[in-house]
N, C-alpha and C positions, 0 to 999 in steps of 0.2 A: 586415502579412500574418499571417493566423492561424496558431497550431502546424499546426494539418490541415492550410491549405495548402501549406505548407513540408515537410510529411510528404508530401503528394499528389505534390509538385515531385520530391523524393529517393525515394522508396522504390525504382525501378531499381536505384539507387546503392546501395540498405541494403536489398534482397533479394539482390544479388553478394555483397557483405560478409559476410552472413550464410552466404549459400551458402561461402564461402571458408573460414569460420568452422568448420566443422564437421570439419577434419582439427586442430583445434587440441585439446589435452587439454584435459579441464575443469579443472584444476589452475591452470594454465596461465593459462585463459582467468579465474576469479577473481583473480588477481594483476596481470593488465591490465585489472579493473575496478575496482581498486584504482587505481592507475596513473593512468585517465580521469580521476580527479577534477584533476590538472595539465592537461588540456586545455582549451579555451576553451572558452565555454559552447556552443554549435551543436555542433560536432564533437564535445565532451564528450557530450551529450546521444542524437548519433546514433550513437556508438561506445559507451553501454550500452546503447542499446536492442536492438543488432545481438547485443550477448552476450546480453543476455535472452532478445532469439527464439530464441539456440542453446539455452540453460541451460534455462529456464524449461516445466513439463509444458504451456502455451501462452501463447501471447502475441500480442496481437490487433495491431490499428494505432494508429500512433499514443500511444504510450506515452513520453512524457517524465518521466525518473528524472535527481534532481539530483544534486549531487554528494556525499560522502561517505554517501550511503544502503551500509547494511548488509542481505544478504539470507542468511538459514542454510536447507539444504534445496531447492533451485531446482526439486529432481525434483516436488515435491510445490505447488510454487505455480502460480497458474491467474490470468491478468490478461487482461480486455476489453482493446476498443477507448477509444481516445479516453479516457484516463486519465494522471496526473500523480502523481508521487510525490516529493514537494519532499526538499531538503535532511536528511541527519542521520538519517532513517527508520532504523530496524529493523524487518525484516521475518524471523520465526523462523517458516518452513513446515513443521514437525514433525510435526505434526497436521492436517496440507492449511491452503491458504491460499487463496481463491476472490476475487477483484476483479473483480467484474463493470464492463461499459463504463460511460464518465460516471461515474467516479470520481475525485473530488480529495481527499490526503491532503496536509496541511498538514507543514512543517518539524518535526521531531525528535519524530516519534509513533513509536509500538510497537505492533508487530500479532504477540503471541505467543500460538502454538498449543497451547503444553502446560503443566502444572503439576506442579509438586512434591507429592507427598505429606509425611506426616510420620509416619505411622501405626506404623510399625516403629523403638521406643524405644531399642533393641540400633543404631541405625546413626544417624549425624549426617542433621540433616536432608537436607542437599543428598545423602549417600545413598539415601536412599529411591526408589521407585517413582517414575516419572515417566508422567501418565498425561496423554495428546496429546488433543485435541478440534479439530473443524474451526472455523475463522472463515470465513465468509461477507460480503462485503460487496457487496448487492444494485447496483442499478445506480442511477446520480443519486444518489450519497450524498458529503456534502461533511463531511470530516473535517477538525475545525481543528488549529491548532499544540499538538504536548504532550500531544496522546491516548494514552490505554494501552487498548488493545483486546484483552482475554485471551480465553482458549480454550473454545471452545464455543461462541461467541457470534455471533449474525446480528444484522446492522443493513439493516431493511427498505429499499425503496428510497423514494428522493425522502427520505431523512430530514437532518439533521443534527445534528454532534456536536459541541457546544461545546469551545471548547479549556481543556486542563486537565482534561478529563473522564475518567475510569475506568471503562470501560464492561464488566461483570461479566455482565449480564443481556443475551436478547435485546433490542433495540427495533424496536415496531413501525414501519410505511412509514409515510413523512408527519408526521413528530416531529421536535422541536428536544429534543435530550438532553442533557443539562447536572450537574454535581457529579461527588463522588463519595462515593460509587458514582454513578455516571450513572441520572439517571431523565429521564422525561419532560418536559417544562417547557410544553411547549404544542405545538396541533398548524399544522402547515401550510398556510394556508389561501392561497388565491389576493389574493395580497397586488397585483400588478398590476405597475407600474414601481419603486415601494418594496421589492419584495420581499427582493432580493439585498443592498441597502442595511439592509435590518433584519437579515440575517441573518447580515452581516458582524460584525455589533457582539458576538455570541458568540463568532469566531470566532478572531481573533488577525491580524495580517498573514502574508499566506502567503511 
């Protein structure tokens, strides 16, 4: 059975919970999402998404977050439908954090919203200005394992991001992005029954 249908089967279940969910502090409620990660995988899986729909500025259907994912900011992040957020993520919503539906982010990527300056020589770097930028991540975009996605940056949709990639700039929809700095590498064509099979081969196991 697919994740959807199994979302389809529960959600009763996980709009109570959630409904439940909301005389909980938010203090509280990060410390038992912490917590989740000793839960089996199912029930693991359905007890963070029930916090995210509390925490999170929205949160669509459908959203399976694996276990030890880190999330800073929840007021300010924004997640579709039908999206997947493997193992080990860091997620820093400082700078808004946008995940549109039909999104996969592969095990132990980084989606950070802000950056450091240095400009001010009187103060240690990590003193300085901290200047926040939105991430965008359109919709159909598959993110492989080990991505660093920093601040400012849109990744169009239908595109993909090689793993291992550093992605600094936007990229456009319909791209396989790849290095770092992340660029281009070719674009997405209608590959037919191969396609997912060739796109795998950038991607890392998820």
């Amino acid at each position: 059975m697919r994740g959807r249908d199994l979302y389809g089967s529960a959600k009763p279940v996980l709009r109570l919970v959630t409904a439940m969910l909301r005389i909980v502090p938010k203090l509280l409620l990060i410390w038992l999402w912490t917590l989740s990660d000793w839960l089996p995988h199912l029930p693991g899986v359905a007890f963070r998404y029930c916090i995210l729909k509390r925490l999170a500025r929205r949160c669509g259907d459908n959203v399976l977050v694996g276990r030890g994912v880190e999330i800073r900011y929840w007021e300010r992040l924004s997640i579709g439908s039908n999206v997947s957020i493997h193992k080990h993520c860091y997620l820093d919503a400082y700078g808004e954090l946008d995940i549109e539906d039909e999104v996969s982010i592969a095990h132990q990527s980084s989606l950070v919203s802000f950056q450091h300056t240095w400009s001010d020589e009187s103060l240690p770097i990590r003193d300085n200005a901290i200047v926040s930028g939105k991430i965008r991540i359109c919709r159909d975009v598959w993110i492989g394992c080990g991505v660093r996605v920093l601040s400012g940056v849109e990744i169009g949709s239908r595109s993909v991001i090689a793993a291992g990639a550093v992605v600094t700039k936007n990229v456009s929809s319909g791209v396989v992005a790849a290095g770092v700095p992340a660029k281009t590498v070719k674009a997405i064509l209608s590959e037919g029954k191969n396609g997912r099979s060739s796109a795998a081969a950038w991607m890392g196991n998820q």
